[in-house]
C-alpha positions in Angstrom: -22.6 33.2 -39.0 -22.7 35.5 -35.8 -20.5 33.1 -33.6 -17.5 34.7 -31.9 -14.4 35.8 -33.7 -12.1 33.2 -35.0 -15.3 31.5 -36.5 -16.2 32.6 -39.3 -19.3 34.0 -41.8 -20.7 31.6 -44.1 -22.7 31.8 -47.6 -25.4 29.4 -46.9 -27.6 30.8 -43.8 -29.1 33.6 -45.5 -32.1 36.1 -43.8 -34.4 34.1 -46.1 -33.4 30.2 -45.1 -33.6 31.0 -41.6 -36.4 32.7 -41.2 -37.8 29.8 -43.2 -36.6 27.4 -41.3 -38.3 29.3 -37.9 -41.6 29.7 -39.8 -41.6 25.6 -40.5 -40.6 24.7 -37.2 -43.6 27.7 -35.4 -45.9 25.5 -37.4 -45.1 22.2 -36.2 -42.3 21.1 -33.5 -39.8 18.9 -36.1 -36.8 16.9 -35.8 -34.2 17.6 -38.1 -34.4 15.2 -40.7 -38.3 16.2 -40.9 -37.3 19.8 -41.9 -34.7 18.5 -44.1 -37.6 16.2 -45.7 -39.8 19.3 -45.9 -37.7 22.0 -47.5 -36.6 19.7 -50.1 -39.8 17.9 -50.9 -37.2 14.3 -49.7 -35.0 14.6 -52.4 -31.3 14.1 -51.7 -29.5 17.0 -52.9 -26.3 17.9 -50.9 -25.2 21.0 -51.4 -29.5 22.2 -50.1 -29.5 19.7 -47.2 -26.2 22.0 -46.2 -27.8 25.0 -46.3 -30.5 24.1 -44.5 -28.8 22.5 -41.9 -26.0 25.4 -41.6 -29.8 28.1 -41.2 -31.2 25.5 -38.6 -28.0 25.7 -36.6 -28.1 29.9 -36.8 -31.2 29.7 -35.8 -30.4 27.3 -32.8 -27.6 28.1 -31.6 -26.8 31.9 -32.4 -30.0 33.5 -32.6 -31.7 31.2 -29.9 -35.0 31.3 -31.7 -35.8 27.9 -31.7 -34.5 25.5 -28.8 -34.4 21.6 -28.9 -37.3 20.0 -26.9 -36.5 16.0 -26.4 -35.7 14.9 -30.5 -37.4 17.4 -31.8 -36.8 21.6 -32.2 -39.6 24.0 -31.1 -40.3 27.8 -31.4 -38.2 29.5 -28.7 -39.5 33.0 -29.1 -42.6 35.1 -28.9 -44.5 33.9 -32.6 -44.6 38.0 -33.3 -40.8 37.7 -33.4 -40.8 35.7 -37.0 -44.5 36.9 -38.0 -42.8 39.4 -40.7 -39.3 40.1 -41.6 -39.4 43.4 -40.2 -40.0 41.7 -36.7 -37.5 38.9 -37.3 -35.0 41.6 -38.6 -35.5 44.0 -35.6 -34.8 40.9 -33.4 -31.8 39.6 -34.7 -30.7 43.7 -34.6 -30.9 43.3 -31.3 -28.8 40.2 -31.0 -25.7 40.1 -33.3 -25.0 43.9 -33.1 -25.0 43.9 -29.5 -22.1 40.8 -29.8 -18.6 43.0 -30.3 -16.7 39.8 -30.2 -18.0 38.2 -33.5 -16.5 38.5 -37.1 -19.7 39.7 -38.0 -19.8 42.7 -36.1 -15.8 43.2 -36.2 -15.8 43.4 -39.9 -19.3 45.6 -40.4 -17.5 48.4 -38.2 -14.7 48.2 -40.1 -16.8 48.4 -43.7 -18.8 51.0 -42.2 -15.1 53.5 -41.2 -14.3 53.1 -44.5 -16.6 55.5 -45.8 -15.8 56.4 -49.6 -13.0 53.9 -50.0 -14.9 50.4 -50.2 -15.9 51.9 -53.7 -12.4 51.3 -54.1 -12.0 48.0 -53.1 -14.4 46.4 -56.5 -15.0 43.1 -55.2 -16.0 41.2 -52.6 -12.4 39.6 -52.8 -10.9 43.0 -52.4 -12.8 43.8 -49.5 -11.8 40.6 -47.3 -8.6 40.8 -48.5 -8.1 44.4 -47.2 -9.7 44.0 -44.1 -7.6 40.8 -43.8 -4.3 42.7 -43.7 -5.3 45.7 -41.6 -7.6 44.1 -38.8 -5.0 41.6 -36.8 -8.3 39.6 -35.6 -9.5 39.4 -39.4 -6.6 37.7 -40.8 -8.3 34.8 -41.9 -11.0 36.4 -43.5 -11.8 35.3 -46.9 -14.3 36.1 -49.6 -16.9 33.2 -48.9 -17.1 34.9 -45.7 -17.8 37.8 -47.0 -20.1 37.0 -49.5 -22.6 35.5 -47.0 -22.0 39.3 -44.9 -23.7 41.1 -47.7 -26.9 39.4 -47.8 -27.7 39.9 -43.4 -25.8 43.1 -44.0 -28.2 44.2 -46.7 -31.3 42.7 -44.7 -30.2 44.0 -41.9 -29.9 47.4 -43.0 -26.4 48.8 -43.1 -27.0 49.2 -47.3 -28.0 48.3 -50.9 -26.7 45.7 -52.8 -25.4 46.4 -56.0 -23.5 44.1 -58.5 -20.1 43.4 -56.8 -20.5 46.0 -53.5 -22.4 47.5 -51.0 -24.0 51.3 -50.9 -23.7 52.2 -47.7 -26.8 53.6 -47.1 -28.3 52.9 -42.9 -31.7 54.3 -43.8 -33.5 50.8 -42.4 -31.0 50.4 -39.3 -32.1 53.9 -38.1 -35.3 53.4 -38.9 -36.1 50.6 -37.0 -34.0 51.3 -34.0 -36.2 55.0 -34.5 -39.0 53.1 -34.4 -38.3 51.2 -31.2 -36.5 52.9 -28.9 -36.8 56.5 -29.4 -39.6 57.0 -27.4 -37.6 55.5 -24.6 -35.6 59.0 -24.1 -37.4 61.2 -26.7 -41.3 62.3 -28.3 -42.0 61.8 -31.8 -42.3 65.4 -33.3 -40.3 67.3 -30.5 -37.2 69.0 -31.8 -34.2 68.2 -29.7 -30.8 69.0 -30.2 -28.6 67.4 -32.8 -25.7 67.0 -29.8 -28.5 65.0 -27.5 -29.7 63.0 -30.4 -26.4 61.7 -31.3 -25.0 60.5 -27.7 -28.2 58.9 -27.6 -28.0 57.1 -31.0 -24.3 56.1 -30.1 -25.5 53.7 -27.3 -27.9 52.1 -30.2 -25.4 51.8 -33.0 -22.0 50.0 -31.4 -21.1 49.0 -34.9 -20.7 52.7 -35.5 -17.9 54.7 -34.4 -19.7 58.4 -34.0 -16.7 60.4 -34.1 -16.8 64.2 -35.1 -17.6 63.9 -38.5 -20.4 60.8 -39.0 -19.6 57.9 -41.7 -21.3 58.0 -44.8 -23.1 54.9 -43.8 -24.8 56.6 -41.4 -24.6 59.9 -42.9 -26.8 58.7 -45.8 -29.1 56.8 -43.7 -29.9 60.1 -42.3 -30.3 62.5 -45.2 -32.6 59.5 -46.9 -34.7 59.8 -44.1 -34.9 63.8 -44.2 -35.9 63.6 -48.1 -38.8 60.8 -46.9 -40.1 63.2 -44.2 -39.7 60.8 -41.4 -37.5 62.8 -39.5 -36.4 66.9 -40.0 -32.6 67.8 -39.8 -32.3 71.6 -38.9 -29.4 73.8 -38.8 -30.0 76.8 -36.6 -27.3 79.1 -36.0 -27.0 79.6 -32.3 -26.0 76.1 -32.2 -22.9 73.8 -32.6 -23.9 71.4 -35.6 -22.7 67.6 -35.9 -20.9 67.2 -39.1 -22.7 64.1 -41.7 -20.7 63.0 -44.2 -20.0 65.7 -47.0 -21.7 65.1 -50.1 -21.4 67.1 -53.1 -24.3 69.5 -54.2 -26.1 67.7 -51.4 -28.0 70.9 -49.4 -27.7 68.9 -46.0 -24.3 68.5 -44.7 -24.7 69.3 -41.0 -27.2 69.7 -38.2 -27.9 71.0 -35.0 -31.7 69.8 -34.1 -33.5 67.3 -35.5 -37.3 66.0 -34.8 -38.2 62.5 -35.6 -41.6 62.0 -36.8 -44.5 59.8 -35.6 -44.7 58.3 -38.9 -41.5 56.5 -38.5 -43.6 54.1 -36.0 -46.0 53.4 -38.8 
């Protein structure tokens, strides 16, 4: 699923199945067969014994939360890291973003530039197709691929799932890098500048290109968090503004401070 471009995505290891699989395994070191035996209460169904195989592999050999131990496979990571899905989402965050070389990540920054036009696109199909033709390292990309995108995509937080597409929408991705890291360089309920806050965030968001006018992805993600209160965008005029995505009738379409609020690490 995350592997290094030319491998591709796959359908099967969804957010759910894996994290299964690590909650099994960080209640009793297994051996493959066992957790095979114990997600499908032993019955011999094929197409479920390759799903779960396919989510133990993600989670073995791309995610590197478990680890074989002799014959059987063990908890590799801190318990907190798969004690809720906000802690095993924030860790895998941390992981396959940070990997530029993957299909994953190649084809989420180019979903992301496309702003209004995915609409477009109507199908899953469409979308790999596209991509596909105008991404040389994509080529091969097809809609199975694609399909098993959506769901960490969604998880993950780049959007909302929605029939055949994706509402780019990176409410959850900000939040929990927000949550996270801000206090690294900045204090909850300080305003700072938009221009400081957003060479900052570019050093969190590599599958963003932060350009002079931001993507709607990340545009959205933004005014959803104004209208929830967890962070204030400002427009002061002394100040040169950063450009979000324009919206009709939306009041917000640019900012020059911007205070993130405690509540965010709630």
């Amino acid at each position: 699923m995350f592997k290094a471009n030319p491998d591709g995505m796959r359908m099967e290891p969804t957010p759910e199945r894996v994290l299964s699989v690590c909650r099994l395994i960080a209640h009793k070191s297994m051996t493959r067969d066992e957790i095979r035996k114990a997600m499908t209460l032993d019955i011999n169904d094929e197409k479920e014994l390759d799903q779960i195989n396919k989510s133990v592999n993600v989670a073995l050999e791309e995610l590197s939360i478990i680890k074989a131990q002799a014959d059987n496979l063990v908890l590799a990571v801190d318990p907190d890291v798969i004690a809720s899905p906000a802690t095993f989402r924030r860790y895998v965050s941390s992981r396959v973003f940070a990997a530029k070389d993957t299909t994953f990540h190649m084809f989420t920054k180019w979903l992301i530039s496309q702003n209004e036009r995915i609409f477009s696109l109507k199908s899953w199909e469409g979308m790999a197709k596209t991509c596909g033709s105008e991404v040389k390292e994509l080529s091969a990309l097809n809609e199975n691929a694609v399909l098993g995108w959506r769901f960490w995509a969604a998880f993950l937080g780049l959007g909302y799932l929605s029939g055949t597409m994706i509402i780019p929408n990176m409410k959850l991705r900000l939040e929990d890098i927000l949550a996270t890291t801000y206090t690294e360089k900045f204090r909850y309920d300080e305003t700072i500048l938009a221009q400081d806050f957003m060479l900052w965030l570019s050093t969190k968001l590599p599958e963003v290109e932060i350009e002079s006018k931001l993507p709607l992805a990340l545009s959205a993600g933004l005014r959803t968090l104004h209208e929830l209160g967890l962070i204030k965008l400002e427009m002061w005029s002394d100040s040169t503004p950063i450009m979000l995505y324009y919206v009709d009738g939306d009041p917000i379409n640019g900012f020059t401070h911007i205070s993130v609020k405690e509540a965010i690490n709630s």
